[in-house]
C-alpha positions in Angstrom: 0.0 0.0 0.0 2.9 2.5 1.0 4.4 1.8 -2.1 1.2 2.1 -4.3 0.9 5.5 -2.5 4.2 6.5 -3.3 4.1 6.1 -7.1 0.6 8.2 -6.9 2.2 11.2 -5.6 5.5 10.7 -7.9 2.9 10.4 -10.7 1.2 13.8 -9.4 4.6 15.2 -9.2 5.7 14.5 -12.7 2.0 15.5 -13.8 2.4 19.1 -11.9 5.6 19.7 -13.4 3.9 18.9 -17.5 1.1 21.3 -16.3 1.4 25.3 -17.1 -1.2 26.2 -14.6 -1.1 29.6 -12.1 -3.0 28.5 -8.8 -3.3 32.2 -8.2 -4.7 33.4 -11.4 -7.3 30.6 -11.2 -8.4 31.8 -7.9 -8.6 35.3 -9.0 -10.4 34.5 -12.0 -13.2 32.1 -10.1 -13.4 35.1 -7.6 -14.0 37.7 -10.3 -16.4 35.1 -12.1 -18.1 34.7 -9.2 -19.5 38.1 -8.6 -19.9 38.7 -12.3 -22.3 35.6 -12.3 -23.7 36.5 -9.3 -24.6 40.0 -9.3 -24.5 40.9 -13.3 -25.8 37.6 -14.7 -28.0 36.9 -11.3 -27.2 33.5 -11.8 -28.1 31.1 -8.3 -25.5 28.7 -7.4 -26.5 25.1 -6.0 -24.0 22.5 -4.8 -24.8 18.8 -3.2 -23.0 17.4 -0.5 -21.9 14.6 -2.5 -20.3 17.1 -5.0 -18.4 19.5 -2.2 -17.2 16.4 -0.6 -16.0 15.0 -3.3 -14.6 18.1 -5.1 -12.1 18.7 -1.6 -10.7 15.0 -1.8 -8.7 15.9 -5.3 -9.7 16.3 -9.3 -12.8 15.5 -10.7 -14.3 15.6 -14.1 -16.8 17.6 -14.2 -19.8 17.5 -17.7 -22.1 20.3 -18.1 -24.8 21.4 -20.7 -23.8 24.4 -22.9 -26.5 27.1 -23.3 -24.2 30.4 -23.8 -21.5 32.4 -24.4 -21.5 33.4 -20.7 -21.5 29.8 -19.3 -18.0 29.4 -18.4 -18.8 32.5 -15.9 -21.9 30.6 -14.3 -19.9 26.8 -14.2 -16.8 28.3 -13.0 -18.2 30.5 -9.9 -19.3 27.6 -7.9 -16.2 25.7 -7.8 -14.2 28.6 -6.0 -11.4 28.0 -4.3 -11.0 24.8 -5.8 -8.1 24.6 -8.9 -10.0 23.9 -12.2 -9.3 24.4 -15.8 -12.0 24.3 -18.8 -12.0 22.8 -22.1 -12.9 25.3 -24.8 -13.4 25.2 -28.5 -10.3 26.7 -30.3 -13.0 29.0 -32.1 -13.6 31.2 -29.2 -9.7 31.6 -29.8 -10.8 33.6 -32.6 -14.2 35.0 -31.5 -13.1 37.9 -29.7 -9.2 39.0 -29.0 -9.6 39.7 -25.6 -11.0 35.8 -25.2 -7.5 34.6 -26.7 -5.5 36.2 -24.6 -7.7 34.7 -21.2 -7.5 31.4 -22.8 -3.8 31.6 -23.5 -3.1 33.3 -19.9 -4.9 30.6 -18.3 -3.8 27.6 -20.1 -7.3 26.5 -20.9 -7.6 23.3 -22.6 -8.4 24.5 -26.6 -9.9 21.7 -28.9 -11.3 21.2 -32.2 -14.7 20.5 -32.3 -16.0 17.5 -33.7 -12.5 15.9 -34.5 -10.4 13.6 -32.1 -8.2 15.7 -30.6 -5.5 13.3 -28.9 -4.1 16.3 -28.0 -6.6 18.2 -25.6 -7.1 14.5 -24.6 -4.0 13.9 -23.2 -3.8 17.6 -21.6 -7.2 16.3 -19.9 -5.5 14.0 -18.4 -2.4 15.7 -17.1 -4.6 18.5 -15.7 -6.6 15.7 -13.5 -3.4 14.3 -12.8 -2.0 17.2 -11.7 -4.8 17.7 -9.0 -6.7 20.3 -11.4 -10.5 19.4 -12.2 -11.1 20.0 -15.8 -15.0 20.8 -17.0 -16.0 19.2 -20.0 -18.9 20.5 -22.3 -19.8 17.5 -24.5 -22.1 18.3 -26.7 -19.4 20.3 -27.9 -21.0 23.6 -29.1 -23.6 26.3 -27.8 -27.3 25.2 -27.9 -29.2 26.8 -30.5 -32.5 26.2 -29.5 -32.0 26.0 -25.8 -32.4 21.9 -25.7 -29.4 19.8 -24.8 -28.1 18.7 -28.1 -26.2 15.1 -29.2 -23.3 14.0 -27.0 -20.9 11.2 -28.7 -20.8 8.0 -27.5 -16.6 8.7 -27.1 -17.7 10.9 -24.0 -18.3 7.6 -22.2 -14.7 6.1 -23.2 -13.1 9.0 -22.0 -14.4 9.0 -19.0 -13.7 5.2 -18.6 -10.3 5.9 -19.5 -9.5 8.7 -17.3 -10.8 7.0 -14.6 -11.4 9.8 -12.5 -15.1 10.8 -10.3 -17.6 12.8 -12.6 -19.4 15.6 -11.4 -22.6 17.2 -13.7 -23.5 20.9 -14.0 -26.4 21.6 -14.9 -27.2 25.2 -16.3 -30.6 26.5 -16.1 -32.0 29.8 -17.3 -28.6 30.9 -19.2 -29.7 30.9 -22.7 -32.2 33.5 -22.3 -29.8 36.0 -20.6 -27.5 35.3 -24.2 -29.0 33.9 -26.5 -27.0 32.3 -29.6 -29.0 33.8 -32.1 -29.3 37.2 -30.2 -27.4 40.1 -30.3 -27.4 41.6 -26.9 -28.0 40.3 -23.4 -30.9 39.7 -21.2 -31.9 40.3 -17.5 -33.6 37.6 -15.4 -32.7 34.4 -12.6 -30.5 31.5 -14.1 -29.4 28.7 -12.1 -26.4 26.2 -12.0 -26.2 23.3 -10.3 -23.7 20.8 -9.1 -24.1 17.1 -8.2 -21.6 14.5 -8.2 -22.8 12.1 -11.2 -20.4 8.6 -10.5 -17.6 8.2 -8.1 -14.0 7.0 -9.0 -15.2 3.3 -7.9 -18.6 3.3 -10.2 -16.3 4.7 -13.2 -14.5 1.6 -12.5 -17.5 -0.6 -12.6 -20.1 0.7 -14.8 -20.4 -0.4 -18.6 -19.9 2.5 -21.1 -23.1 1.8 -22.0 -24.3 2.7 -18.2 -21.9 5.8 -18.3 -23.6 7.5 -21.6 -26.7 6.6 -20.4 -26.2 8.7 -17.1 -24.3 11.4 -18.7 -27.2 12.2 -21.0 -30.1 11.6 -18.6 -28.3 14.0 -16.4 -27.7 17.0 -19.1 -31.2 16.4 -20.5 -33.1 19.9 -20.9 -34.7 21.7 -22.4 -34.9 25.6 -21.5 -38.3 26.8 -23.1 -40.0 23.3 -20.9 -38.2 25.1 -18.1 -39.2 28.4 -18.4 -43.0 27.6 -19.1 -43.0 25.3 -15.8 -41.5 28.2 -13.8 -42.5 31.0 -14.9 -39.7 32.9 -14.6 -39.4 36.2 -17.0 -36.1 38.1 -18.7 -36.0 41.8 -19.8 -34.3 43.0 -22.7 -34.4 45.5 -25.2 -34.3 44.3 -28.7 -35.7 41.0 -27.6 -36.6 39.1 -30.5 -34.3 40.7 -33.2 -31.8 38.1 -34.2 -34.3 35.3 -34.1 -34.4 34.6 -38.2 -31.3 33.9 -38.0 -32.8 30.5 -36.2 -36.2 30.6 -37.1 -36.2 30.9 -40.7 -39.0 29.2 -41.8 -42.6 31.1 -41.7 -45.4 29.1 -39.9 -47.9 30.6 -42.1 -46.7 30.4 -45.4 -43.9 28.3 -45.1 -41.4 30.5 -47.5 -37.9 30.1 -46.4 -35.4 32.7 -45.3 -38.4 35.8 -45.5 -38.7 36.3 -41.9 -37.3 40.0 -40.5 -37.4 40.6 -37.0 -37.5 44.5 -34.6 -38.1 44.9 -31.0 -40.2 42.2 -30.1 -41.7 41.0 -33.3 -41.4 38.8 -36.2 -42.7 39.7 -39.4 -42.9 37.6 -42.2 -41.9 40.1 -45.8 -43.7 37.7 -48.0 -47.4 37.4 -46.8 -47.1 39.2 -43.6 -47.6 37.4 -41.0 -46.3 38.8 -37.1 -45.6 37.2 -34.1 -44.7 38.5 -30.5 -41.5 36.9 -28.7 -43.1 37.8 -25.1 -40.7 37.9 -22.1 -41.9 34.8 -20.7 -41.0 32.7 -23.7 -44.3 32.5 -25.6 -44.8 33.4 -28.8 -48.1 35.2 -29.2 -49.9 36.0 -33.0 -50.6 39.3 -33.8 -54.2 40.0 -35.8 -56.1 37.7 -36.4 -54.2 36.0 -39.4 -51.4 35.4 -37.4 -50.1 32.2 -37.1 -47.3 31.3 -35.2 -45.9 28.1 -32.5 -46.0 28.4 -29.0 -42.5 28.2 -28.2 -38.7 28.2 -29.9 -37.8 24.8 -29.9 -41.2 23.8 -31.3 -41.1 25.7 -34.3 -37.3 24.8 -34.4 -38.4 20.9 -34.2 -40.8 22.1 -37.6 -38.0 23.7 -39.1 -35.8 20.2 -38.6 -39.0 17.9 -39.7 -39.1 19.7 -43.0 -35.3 19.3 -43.7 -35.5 15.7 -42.6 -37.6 15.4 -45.5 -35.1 17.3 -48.1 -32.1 15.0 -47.6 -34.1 11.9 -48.3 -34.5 13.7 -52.2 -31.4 12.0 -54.0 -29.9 15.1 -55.3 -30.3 17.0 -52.1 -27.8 19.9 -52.6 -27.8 23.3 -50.6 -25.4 25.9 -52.3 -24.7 29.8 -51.4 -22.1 32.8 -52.1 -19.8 33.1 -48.9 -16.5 35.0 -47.6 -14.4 32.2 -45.9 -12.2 34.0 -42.8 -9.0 32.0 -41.3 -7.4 32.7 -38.5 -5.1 35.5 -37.9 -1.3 34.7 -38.0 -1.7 36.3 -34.3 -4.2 33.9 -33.1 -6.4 36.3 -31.9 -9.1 36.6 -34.7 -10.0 36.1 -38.5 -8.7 37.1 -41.6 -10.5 37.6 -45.2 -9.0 34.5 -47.1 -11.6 35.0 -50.3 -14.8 34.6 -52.0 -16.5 31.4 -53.5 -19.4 29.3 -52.9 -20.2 27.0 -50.3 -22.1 24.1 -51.2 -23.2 20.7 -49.1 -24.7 17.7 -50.9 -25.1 14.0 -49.1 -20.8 13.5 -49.0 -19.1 16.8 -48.4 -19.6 20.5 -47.5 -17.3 22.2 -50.2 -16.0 25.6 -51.0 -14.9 27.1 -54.3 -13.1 30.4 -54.2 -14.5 32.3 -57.3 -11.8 34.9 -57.9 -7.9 34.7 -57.4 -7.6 38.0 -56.1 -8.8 39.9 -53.1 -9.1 42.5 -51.2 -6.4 44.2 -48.9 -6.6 46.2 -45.7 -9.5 44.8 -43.6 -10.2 45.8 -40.1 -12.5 44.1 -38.4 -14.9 44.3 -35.2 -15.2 40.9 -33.0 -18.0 40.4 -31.4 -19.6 37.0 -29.4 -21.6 35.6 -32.1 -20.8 37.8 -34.7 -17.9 39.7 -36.7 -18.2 43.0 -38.4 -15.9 43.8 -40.8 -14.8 47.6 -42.9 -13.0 46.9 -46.1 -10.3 50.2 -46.6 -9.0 50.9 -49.8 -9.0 48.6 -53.0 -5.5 47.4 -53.1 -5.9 43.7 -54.1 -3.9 40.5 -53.2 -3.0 37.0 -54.7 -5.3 34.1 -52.9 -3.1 31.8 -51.2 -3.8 28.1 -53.6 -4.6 26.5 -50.6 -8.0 28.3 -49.8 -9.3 28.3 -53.6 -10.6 24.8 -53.2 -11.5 22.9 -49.6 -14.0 20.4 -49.0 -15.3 18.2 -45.8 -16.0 14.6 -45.9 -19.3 15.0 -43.6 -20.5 11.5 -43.5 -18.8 10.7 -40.1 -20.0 14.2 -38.7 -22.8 14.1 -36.6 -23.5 18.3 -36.5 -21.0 21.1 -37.8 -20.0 24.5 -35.6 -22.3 27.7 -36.7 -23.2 30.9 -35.4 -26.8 31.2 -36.1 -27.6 32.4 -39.8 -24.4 34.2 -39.6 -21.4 31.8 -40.6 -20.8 27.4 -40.8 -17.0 26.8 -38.9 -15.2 24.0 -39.9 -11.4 23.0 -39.3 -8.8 20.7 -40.5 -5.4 19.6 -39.7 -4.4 23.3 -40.8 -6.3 26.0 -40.0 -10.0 27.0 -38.8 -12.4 27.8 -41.8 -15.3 30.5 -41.2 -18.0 31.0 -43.9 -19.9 34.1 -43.5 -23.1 33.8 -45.5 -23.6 36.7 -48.2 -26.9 37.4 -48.9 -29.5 35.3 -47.1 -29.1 33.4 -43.3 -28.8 29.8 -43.9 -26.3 27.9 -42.0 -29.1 27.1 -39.7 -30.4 25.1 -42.0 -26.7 24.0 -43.0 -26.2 22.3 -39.9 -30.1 21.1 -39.4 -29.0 19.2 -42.6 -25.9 17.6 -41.4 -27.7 16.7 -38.5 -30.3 15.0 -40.5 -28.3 13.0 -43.0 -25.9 11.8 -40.0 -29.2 9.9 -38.4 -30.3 8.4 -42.0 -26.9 6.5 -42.2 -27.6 5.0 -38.3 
């Protein structure tokens, strides 16, 4: 036994020592997220015995839902004063500059999403090593429609293989203070809630069948069920501008891509139809010709029925002019690569740049689920070969990246890929579709 307990704390040693981690800028930053959560984002904070306990005897692996921008402020303020480090997709690198440099200065965990990334893997697994809890978002990207979307079966093997105790967060209320598909933020109570899911002996036991099974009954929600069973309200100005960019579909007339949205209505441009988005979640008609569903994720589930039906058609193909953004050689952003057409078919999503020169001298203006951008001038550039024709063998991908409407993210072994949509909003629809055709091939 002494000697088992000796190689533990050599291993703990050795994994300290492969760890770039400041115990003190962790505790500042859970002490500065905690009044941020509490007192800006009035977000509640509820932890079980079994979690606190379990959380003061060393590392733990802790899963939570993904609902926001702002989660990592809401999962991190409860587990003050404990060391703990977050895995985060390597686009919110590039969302914002400021977010770079607080991923970089606290040696978060980056990953690509939707690829096996031995890499952030293995840096799991020092970090837990090391004595450092490390919370894990599975389903991998924000929730669109407030439910809690697919998590991969490899969630369960990586826990297995860790072999560490799992804790679950579960977040409550956070997408309506930020929305995905919103462009400002929104007042009202949130909760998040800790509860130790299986100890270090039942990860030891338990099947990986039994381990999905309880990681997904235990982030199952679904926000707009919540809010209608609690009742719970959240101010805003602006409050249903953005929502096209989800909701694209009209229930009255059923034209595509038509819907406009001010203040707190939607308006259809093609046969007129409005709808309220009222502060308690409902969506109201307005006249009597208006037509609408009672809630988001309703109409959303409509929106997803009706693609379910395109892919079956054998030449299924959705195609659109986009402006594909890398990353920055700082890290810290995007740049203009070029311009071309995005396409997805049953195989691959594929891009085709349609001119070999572009534009120079592009600032740009980073913001949390969007990017503005001024072009200066009219000096023009060669396009680097490598951009002018890039394609993605979907068939193994179960969703893609997107910011609502706005842009489809993909990555490869070389760089991250943004296309921004020109003219109409549809990489919604773009990753309904991938979705879709994922669940047709079992």
């Amino acid at each position: 036994m002494a000697k088992n307990n000796g190689i533990a704390k050599d291993k703990k040693r050795r994994a300290k020592n492969d760890v770039k981690f400041s115990t003190f800028y962790c505790f500042v930053f859970l002490l500065l997220t905690r009044f941020v959560s509490y007192f800006v984002l009035h977000c509640r904070h509820k932890r079980s015995r079994a979690f606190k306990d379990e959380i003061k005897k060393g590392a733990v692996l802790i899963v939570s839902n993904h609902l926001s921008a702002y989660d990592f402020i809401n999962f991190s303020a409860p587990v003050h004063w404990h060391k703990v480090n977050f895995v985060v997709a390597e686009n919110m690198m590039f969302s914002k500059p400021i977010f770079a440099k607080l991923i970089t200065m606290y040696h978060a965990i980056p990953k690509r999403q939707y690829f096996a990334d031995f890499q952030c893997i293995k840096m799991i697994k020092k970090n837990l090593d090391a004595g450092i809890s490390v919370v894990l978002c599975p389903e991998g990207k924000v929730s669109a429609d407030g439910k809690t979307g697919a998590i991969a079966e490899s969630t369960a093997r990586l826990v297995e293989w860790l072999g560490y105790p799992v804790a679950v967060c579960k977040l409550e209320g956070s997408s309506f203070v930020r929305p995905k598909w919103a462009y400002n933020k929104r007042n009202g109570r949130n909760f998040a809630s800790y509860d130790l899911l299986f100890s270090k002996e039942q990860v030891k036991t338990l099947s990986k069948e039994e381990i999905y099974e309880g990681i997904v009954k235990a982030l199952a929600h679904n926000e707009h069920e919540w809010q209608a069973e609690t009742g719970i309200g959240f101010e805003g100005e602006r409050y249903a501008e953005g929502l096209e960019r989800l909701l694209y579909v009209c229930p009255k007339c059923k034209s595509q891509f038509e819907l406009s949205t001010k203040d707190d209505e939607i308006v259809c441009l093609k046969c007129g139809n409005k709808i309220k988005y009222a502060h308690t979640g409902a969506l109201l008609p307005v006249g009597e010709d208006g037509k609408t569903f009672d809630r988001i994720d309703l109409w959303y589930d409509f929106e997803r029925s009706l693609v379910a039906e395109e892919v079956k058609k054998d030449d299924f193909r959705l195609e659109d002019k986009v402006k594909l953004f890398v990353e920055n050689e700082q890290k810290n952003g995007y740049r203009f690569a070029c311009e071309g057409i995005l396409s997805l078919d049953k195989m691959f999503l594929r891009f085709v740049c349609t001119d070999d020169m572009r534009l120079k001298n592009i600032a740009y203006d980073y913001e949390i689920n969007n990017m503005e951008y001024e072009v200066k001038g009219q000096e023009r550039e060669p396009v680097e070969d490598e951009f002018k024709h890039v394609e993605f063998n979907i068939t193994k991908c179960d969703t893609i990246a997107n910011q609502p409407g706005f842009a489809v993210d993909m990555y490869d072994e070389k760089h991250t890929y943004r296309f921004v949509f020109d003219s109409r909003k549809p990489s919604t629809k773009y990753t309904l579709a991938v979705e879709e055709m994922f669940k047709n091939r079992g």
